[in-house]
N, C-alpha and C positions, 0 to 999 in steps of 0.2 A: 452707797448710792446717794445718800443723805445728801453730803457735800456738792456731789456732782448738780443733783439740782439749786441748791444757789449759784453754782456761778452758771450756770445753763441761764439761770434768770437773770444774772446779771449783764452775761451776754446779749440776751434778746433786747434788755432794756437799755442798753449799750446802741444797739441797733436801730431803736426808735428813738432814743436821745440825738444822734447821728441825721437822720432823716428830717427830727424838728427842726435841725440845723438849716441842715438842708434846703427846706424849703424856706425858713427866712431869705437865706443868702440869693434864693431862685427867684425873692420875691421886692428884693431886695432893701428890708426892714433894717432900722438900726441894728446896731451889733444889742444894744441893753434889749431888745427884745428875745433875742438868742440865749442871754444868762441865764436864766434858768434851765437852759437844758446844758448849757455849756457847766455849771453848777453841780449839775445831776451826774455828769458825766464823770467830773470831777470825784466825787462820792462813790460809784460805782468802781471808777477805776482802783480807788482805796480800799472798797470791800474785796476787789479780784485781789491785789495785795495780800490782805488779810487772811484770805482763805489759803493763799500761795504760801503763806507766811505757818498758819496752822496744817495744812499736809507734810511742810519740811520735820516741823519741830511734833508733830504727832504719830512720829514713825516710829 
């Protein structure tokens, strides 16, 4: 269950990185104000890798 809670959090924060988008785009802000979550996303999506990465090779 360990595991499952990191990506559970990486999921959620996937979700809020998603919506800061969002409302740049709604708000209609530069794009360099979005990199940071654009950034974050980036990161997250490599941690979910990671984990995907260590469930295959940890069996």
């Amino acid at each position: 269950m360990r595991g499952l809670d990191g990506v559970l959090a990486a999921i959620g924060l996937i979700i809020i990185m998603l919506s800061a988008i969002g409302v740049h785009l709604n708000n209609n802000d530069p794009l360099a104000d979005s990199f940071d979550a654009i950034t974050q996303l980036v990161y997250l999506f490599i941690l979910l890798g990671m984990y995907r990465i260590h469930s295959i090779y940890s069996e």
